[in-house]
C-alpha positions as CSV (number, residue, x, y, z in Angstrom):
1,X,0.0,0.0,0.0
2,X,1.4,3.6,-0.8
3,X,2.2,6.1,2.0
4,X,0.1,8.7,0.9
5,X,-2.4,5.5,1.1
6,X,-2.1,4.2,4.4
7,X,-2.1,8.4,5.4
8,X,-5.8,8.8,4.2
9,X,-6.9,5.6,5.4
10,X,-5.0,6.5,9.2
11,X,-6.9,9.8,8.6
12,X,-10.3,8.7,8.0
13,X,-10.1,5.8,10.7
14,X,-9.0,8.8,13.6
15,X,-11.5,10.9,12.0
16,X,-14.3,8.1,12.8
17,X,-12.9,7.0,16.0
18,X,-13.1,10.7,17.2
19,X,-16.9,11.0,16.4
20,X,-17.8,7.0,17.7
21,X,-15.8,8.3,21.1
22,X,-18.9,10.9,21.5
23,X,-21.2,7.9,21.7
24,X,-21.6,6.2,25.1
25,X,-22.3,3.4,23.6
26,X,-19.5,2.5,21.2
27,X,-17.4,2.9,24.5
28,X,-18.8,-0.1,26.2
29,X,-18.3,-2.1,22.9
30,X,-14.5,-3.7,23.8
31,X,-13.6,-4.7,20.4
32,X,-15.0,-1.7,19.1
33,X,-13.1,0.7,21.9
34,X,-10.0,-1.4,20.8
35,X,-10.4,-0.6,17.3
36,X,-10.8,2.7,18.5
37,X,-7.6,3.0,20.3
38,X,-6.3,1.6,17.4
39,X,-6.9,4.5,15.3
40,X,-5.7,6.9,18.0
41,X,-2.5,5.2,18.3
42,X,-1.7,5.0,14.5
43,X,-2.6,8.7,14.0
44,X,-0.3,9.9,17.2
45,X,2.5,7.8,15.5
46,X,2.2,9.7,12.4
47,X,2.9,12.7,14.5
48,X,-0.2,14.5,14.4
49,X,0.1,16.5,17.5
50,X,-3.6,16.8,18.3
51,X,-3.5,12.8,18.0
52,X,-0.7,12.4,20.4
53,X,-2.6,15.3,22.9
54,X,-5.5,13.5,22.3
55,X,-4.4,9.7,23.2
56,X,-2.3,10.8,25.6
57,X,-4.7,11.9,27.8
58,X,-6.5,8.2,27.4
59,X,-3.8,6.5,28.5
60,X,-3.2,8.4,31.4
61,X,-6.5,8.8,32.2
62,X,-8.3,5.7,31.2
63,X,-5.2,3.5,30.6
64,X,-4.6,-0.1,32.5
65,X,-1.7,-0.2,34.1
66,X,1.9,1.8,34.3
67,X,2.9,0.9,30.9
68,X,-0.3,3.0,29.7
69,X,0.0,5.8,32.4
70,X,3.6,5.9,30.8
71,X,2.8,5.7,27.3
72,X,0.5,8.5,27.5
73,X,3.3,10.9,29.7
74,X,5.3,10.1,26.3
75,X,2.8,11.1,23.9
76,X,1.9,14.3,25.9
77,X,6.0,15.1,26.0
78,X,5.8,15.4,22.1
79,X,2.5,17.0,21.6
80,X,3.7,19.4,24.1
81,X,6.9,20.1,22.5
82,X,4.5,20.2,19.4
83,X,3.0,23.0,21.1
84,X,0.2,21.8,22.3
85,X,-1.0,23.8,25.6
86,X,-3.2,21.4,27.0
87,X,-0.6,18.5,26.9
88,X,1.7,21.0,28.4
89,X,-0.6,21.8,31.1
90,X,-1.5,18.2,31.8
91,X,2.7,17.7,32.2
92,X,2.9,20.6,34.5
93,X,-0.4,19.4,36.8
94,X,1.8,15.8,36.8
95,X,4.7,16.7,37.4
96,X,3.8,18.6,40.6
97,X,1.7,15.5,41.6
98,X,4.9,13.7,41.4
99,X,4.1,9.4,41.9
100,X,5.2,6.6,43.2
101,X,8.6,6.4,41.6
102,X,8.8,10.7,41.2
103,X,8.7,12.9,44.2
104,X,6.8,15.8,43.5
105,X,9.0,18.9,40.8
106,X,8.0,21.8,41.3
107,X,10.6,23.8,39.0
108,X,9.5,20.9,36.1
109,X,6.0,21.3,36.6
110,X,6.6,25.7,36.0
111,X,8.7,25.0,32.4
112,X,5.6,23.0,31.2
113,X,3.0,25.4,32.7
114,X,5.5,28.4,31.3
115,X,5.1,26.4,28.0
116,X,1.6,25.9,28.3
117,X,1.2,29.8,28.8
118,X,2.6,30.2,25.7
119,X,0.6,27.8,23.8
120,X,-2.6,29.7,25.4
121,X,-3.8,27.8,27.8
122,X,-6.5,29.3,30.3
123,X,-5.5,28.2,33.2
124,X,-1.8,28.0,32.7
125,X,-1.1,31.6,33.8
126,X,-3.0,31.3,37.3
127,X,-1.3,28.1,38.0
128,X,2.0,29.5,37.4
129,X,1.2,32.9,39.3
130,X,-0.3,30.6,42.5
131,X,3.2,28.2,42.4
132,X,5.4,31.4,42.8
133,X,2.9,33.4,45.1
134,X,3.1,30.0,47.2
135,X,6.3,28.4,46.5
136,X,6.6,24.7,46.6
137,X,10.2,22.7,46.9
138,X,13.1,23.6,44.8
139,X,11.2,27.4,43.6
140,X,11.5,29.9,46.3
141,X,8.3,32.5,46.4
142,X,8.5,35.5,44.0
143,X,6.0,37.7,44.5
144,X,6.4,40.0,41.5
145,X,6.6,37.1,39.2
146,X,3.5,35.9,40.5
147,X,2.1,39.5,40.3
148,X,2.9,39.4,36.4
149,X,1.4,35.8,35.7
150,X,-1.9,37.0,37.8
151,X,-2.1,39.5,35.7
152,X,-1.7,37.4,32.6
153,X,-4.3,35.0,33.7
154,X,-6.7,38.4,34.2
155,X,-5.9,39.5,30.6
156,X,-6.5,35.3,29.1
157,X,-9.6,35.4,31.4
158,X,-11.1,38.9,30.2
159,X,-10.2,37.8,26.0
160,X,-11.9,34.7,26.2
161,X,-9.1,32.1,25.7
């Protein structure tokens, strides 16, 4: 099969799977929800960056087991770097969570947050102003910083975004 192909046909199938994943009931369907996934794996593999946002939070979300919960950090990393502000906002929420094996990084969890500000996100800017009016281990407080990220989550709020 040609590239260009197997690129429509990975196209069409992630374009189906995202309108059947509205529908409650193709969700409890387990060879259909594996078909599903299917379609949202191939498409984040072509490097779509919605797709990798997209399946990303799946895995971590709905995944079974580490192996998905990592899988899914993965594909938000490079949507993320893709510039994709929710996957970057998702990375900065987890990485001050910090789990079993990762203590809680608070100077990690800012550079996505900071990247996820610049990507758009609503709620990126109030996080990042709330971490430095607070501080949180290895980021000291900084008021004025956290005075300019306020007032960048006031200006995100007030547009709309």
């Amino acid at each position: 099969m040609s590239r260009w192909l197997w690129q429509l046909r990975a196209r069409l199938g992630y374009w189906l799977a995202r309108r059947l994943f509205h529908w409650p009931a193709a969700l409890q369907q387990p060879r259909l929800w594996q078909w599903m996934q299917g379609q949202y794996g191939r498409m984040a593999n072509l490097g779509d960056t919605k797709a990798q946002s997209f399946y990303g939070h799946i895995l971590l979300f709905r995944g079974q087991g580490l192996g998905a919960r990592e899988e899914g950090l993965r594909l938000l990393r490079l949507a993320a770097n893709g510039g994709d502000g929710k996957a970057a906002y998702q990375l900065g929420v987890q990485a001050l969570q910090g789990d079993t094996r990762q203590a809680p990084d608070a100077p990690q969890a800012l550079r996505w947050w900071e990247m996820a500000v610049a990507a758009g996100h609503p709620l990126a800017a109030s996080r990042v102003s709330q971490l430095y009016r607070e501080g949180a281990p290895g980021l000291e407080p900084d008021q004025h910083m956290a005075e300019r990220y306020a007032a960048l989550a006031g200006g995100t709020i007030r547009s709309g975004h």
